[in-house]
C-alpha positions in Angstrom: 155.3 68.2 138.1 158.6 66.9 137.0 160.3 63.7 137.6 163.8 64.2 137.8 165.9 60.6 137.4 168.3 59.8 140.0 172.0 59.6 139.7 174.6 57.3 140.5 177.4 59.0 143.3 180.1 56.9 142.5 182.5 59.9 142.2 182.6 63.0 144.4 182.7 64.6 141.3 179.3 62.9 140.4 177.9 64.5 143.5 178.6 67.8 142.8 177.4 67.7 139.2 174.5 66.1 140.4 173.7 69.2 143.5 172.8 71.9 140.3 170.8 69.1 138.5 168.7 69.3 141.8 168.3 72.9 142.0 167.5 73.2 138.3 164.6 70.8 138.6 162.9 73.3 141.1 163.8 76.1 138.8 161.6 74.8 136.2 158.4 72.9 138.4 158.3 74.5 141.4 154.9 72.9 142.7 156.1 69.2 143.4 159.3 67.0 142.9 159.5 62.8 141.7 162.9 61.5 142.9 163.3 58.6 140.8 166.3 56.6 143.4 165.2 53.4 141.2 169.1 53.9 139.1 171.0 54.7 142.2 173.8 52.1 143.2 175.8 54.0 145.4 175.0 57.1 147.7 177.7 58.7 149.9 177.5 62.0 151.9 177.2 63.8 149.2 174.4 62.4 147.9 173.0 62.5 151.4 173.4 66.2 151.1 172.0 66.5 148.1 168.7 65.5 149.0 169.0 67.5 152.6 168.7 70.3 150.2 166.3 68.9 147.8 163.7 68.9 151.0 165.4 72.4 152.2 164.0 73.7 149.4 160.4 71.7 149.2 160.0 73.5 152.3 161.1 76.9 151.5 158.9 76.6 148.3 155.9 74.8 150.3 156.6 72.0 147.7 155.9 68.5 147.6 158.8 66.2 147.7 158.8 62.5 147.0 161.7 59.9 147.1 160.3 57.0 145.0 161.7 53.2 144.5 164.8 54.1 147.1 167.2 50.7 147.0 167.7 49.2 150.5 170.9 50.9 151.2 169.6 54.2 150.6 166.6 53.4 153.1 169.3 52.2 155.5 171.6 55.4 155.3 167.6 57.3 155.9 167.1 55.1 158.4 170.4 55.8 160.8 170.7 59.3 160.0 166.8 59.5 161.0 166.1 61.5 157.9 163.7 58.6 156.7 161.0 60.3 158.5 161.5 64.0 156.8 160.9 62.1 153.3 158.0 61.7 151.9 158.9 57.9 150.2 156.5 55.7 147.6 157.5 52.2 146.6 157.2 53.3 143.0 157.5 56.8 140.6 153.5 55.6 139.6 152.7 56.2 143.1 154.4 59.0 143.9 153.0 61.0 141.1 149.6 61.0 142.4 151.0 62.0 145.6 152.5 65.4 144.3 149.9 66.1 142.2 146.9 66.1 145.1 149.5 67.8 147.4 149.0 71.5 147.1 150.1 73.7 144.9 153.3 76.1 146.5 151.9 78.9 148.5 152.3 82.3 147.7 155.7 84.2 149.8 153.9 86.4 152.7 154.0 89.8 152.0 155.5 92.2 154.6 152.7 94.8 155.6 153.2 98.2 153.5 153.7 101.5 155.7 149.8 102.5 154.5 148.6 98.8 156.1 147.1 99.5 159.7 149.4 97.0 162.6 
């Protein structure tokens, strides 16, 4: 498990360096993701975006994904865009830990059935 710290959009250019950050993190942990949104003091649509794909991928990996310490504003941008309920969210990274680490582990791809399989 990694915890991977959050950023601060204030620039778009901030959100695009921030979008291969992101997909790095799954590169190297795979089996669950710590979003650390404590540092964050701005968020835009980018950053928005940015986490759309962060839980894109949890799901493509059967990964666990957790937002942990998100300010107010950030819960309020969740909130209207209804994505709050798609997030997994702990009031603290001590609490979400646990919670990636008793989810489990990412399940192995399905295998398409070889020509000697019987259908």
């Amino acid at each position: 498990m990694r915890t991977w710290a959050a950023f601060s959009a204030r620039t778009s250019g901030a959100g695009r360096a921030a979008a291969p950050a992101a997909q790095d993190a799954w590169a190297t942990m795979p089996g669950g993701l710590v979003v650390d949104m404590s540092g964050l003091t701005f968020c835009d649509s980018r950053g928005v975006g940015v986490l759309v794909m962060l839980l894109r991928q949890s799901r493509e990996q059967h990964s666990t994904l957790v937002l942990s310490a998100i300010p107010p504003h950030l819960g309020r941008i969740l909130t209207i865009t209804g994505l709050r309920t798609a997030f997994q969210i702990e009031a603290s990274v001590e609490e979400a830990i646990p919670a990636v680490q008793a989810a489990p582990g990412p399940a192995a791809a399905p295998q398409p059935p070889s020509e000697a399989d019987p259908v």
